[in-house]
C-alpha positions as CSV (number, residue, x, y, z in Angstrom):
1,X,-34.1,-8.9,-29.1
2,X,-30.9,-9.1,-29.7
3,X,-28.4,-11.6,-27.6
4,X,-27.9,-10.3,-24.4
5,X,-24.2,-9.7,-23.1
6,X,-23.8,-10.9,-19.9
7,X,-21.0,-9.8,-17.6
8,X,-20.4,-12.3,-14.6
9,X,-18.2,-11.0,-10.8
10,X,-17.8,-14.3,-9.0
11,X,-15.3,-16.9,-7.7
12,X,-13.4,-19.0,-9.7
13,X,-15.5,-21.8,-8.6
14,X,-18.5,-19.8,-9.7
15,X,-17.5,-18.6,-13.1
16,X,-15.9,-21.9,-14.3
17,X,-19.5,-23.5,-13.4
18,X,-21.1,-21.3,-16.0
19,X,-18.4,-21.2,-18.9
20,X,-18.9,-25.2,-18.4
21,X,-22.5,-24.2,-19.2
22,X,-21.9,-21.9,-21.9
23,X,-23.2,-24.1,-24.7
24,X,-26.6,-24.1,-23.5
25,X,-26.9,-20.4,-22.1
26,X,-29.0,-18.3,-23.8
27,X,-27.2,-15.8,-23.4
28,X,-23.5,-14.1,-24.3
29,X,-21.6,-14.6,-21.1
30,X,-18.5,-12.5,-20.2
31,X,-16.2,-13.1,-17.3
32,X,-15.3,-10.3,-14.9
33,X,-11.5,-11.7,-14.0
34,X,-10.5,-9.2,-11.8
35,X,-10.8,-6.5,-14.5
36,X,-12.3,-3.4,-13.5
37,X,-11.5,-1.4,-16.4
38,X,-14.7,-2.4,-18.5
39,X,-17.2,-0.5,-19.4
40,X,-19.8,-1.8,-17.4
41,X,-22.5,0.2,-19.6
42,X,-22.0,-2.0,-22.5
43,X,-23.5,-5.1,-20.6
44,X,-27.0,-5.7,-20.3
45,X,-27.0,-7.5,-17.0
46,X,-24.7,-7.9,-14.4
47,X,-24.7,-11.0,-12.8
48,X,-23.3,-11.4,-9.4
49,X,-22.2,-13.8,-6.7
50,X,-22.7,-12.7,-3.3
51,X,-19.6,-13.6,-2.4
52,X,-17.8,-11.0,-4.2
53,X,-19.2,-8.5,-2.3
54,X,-17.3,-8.7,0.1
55,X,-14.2,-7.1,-1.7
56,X,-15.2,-3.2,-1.2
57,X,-13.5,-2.0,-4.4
58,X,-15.8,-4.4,-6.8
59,X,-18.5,-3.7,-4.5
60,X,-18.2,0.5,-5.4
61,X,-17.9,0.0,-9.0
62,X,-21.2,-2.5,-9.7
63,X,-23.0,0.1,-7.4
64,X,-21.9,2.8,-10.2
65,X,-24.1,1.6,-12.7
66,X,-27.5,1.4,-13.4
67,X,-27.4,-1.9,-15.8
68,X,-29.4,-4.7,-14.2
69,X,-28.2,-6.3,-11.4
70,X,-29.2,-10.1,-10.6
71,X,-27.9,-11.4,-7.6
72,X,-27.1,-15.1,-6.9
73,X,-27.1,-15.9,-3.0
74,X,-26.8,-19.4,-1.2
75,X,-28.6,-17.7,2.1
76,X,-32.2,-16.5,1.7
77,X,-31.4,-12.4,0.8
78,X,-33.1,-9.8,1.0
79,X,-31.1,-7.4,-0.5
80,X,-32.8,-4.9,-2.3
81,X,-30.2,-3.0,-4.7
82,X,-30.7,-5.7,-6.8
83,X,-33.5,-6.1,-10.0
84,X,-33.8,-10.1,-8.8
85,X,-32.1,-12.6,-6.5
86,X,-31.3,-16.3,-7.8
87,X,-31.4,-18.5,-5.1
88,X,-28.4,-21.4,-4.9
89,X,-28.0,-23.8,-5.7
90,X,-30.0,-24.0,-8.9
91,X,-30.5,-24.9,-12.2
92,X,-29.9,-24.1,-16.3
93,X,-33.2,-23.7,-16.3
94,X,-33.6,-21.0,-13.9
95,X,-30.6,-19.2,-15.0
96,X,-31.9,-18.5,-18.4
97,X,-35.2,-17.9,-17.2
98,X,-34.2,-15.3,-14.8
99,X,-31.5,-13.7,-16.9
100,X,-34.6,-13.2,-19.5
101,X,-37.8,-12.2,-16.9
102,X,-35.1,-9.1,-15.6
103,X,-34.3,-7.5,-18.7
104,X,-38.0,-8.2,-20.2
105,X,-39.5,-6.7,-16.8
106,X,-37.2,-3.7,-16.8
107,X,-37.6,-3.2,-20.5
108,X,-41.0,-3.2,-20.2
109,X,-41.4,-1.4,-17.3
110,X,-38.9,1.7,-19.1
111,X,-41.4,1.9,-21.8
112,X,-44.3,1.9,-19.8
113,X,-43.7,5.3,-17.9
114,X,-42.8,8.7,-19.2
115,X,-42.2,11.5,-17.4
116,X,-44.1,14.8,-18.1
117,X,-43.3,17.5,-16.5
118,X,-44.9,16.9,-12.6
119,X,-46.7,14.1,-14.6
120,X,-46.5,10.9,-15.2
121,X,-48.0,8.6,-17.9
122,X,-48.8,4.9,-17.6
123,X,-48.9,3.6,-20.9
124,X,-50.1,0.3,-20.1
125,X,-52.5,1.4,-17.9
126,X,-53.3,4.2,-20.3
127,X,-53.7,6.9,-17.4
128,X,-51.9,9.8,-16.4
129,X,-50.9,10.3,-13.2
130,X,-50.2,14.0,-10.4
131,X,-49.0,12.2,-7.4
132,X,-52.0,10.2,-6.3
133,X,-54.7,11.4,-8.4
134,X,-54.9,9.9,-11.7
135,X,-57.6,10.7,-15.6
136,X,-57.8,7.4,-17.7
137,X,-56.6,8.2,-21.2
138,X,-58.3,7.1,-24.4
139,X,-55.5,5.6,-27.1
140,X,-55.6,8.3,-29.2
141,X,-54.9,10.7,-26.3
142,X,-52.2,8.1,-25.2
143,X,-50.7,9.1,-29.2
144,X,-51.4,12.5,-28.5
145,X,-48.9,13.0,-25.6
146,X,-46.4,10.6,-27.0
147,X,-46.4,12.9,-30.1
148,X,-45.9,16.1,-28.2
149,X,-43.4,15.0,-25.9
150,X,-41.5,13.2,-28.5
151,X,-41.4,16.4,-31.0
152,X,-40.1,18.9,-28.7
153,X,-41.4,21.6,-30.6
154,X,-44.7,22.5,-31.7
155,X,-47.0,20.4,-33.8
156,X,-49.1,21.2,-37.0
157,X,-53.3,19.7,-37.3
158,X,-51.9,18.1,-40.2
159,X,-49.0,16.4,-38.8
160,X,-51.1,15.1,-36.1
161,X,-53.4,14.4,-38.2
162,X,-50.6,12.0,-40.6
163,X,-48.5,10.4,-37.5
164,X,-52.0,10.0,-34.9
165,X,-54.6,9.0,-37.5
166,X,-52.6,8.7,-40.0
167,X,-55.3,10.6,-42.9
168,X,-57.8,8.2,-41.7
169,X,-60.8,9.2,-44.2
170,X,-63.2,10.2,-41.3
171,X,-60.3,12.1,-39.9
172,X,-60.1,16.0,-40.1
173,X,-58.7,18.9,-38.7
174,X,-61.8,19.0,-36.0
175,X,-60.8,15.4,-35.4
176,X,-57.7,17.1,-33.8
177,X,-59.3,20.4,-32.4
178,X,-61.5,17.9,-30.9
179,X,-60.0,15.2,-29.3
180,X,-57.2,18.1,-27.7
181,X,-60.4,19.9,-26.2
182,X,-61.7,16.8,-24.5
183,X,-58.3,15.6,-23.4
184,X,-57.8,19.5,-21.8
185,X,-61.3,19.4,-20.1
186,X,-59.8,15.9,-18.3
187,X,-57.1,17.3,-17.2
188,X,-58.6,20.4,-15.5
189,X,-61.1,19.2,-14.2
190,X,-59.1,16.8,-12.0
191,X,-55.9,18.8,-11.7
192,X,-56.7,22.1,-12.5
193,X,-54.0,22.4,-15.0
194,X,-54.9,25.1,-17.9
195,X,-51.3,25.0,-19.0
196,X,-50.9,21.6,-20.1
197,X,-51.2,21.4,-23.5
198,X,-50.4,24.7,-25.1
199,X,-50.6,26.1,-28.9
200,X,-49.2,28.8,-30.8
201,X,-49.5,30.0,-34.8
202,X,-47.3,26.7,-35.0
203,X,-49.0,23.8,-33.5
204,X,-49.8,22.2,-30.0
205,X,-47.5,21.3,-27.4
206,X,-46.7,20.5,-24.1
């Protein structure tokens, strides 16, 4: 991972604390100094002092973007518009720690859950989900839809066959013709779906 860039909206007394930390951050720390014109979309987290809230015009532009937000508070907040609160006082320790556990929870939480079409697949959990009804996916099937939804456009046996098994010696065109079949039968028998994975002269897709 590369060093995170941390931009910091607090008072002076707030922001001094930390650039007296600075040596032992583990993490590139920007101050916000009343400058608005930034591109906030460069900075992996936002890290913000309560206080600062208060001014409505700083308030409207941190709203504007979606870069992780961590809130530090020196009452017990609830606030919810925020990925995490850090609760004041507190320590180096805790700083890095929750600086790190956002971006690794959001990071991983992005790559966990892709969208397809009314669908949406868990990775992690390795199950596809229609609302609240749910089939369990096998890896390969997992591969399968990445692979489609990735593409865009339709998808050969044989490419499946080099990017999914990757010319495994057991591994065969009715590998393919196979494992789509099942994965089709899953998906209609729970959700009725005959459309989901479609093919023409070209390949599969979705």
């Amino acid at each position: 991972m590369h060093q995170l860039k941390v931009l910091v909206f607090g008072s002076d007394n707030f922001i001094s604390t930390l650039v007296e930390l600075k040596p032992y951050l583990k993490f590139n720390l920007f101050q916000e100094a009343n400058n608005l014109n930034k591109n906030l979309i460069n900075f992996d987290v936002l890290f913000i002092h309560e206080e600062v809230l208060k001014n409505e015009k700083i308030k409207n532009v941190i709203n504007k973007y979606n870069s992780i937000k961590i809130l530090a508070s020196d009452k017990d907040s609830k606030n919810n518009n925020y990925d995490s609160i850090l609760s004041l006082p507190t320590t180096l320790n805790e700083i890095n720690s929750i600086i790190e556990r956002s971006v690794a929870k959001k990071t991983f939480s992005k790559n966990a859950s892709i969208k397809i079409n009314e669908y949406m697949l868990d990775k992690n959990e390795k199950k596809l989900f229609k609302k609240n009804e749910f089939i369990i996916l096998t890896e390969k099937e997992v591969q399968l839809l990445e692979l489609f939804l990735n593409t865009k456009k339709p998808v050969t046996k044989n490419k499946i066959l080099s990017l999914v098994w990757h010319y495994a010696s057991d591994a065969d065109t009715h590998t393919v013709e196979t494992h789509i079949y099942r994965l089709r039968k899953k998906i209609y028998e729970k959700f009725f779906d005959e459309h989901f994975i479609l093919n023409n002269k070209n390949g599969y897709y979705l």
